[in-house]
C-alpha positions, 0 to 999 in steps of 0.5 A: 824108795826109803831106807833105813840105814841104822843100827839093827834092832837084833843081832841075827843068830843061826844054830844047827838043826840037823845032823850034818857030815862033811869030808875034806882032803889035802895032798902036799909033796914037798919031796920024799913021802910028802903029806897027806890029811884027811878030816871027817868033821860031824856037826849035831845039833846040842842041848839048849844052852850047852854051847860048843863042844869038840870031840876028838874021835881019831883012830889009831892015834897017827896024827900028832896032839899038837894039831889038833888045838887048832883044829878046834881053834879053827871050828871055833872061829869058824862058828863065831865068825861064819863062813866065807861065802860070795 
């Protein structure tokens, strides 16, 4: 059986083509009150050629500002790097 074991001819390349709704949860008691953190994260899919854009849709304002950079920072890299699978 031959094979071909060089260089890909292109890269291959996924994009959204749906609307998509995903929810995600953490619990922590460290003692006391302890933490708790729900996230709501909708994907759609954009304007050719916009590229990523991140909107921060919080009610209420009860989450700190420092976190939220790195929540994009982690959809972002998720986005580059795909998901981890297998």
């Amino acid at each position: 059986m031959p094979t071909s074991a060089g260089r890909r001819s292109r890269t291959a390349r996924r994009c959204a083509s749906a609307s998509s709704t995903s929810r995600g949860s953490s619990f922590r008691q460290t003692g006391g009150r302890g933490q708790y953190g729900h996230v709501v994260l909708h994907m759609e899919p954009g304007e050719a050629g916009t590229g990523f854009v991140f909107e921060d849709n919080i009610v209420g304002g009860t989450i700190p500002r420092e976190y939220i950079n790195p929540i994009e920072a982690g959809v972002k890299e998720a986005l580059e790097n795909g998901v981890l699978a297998g």
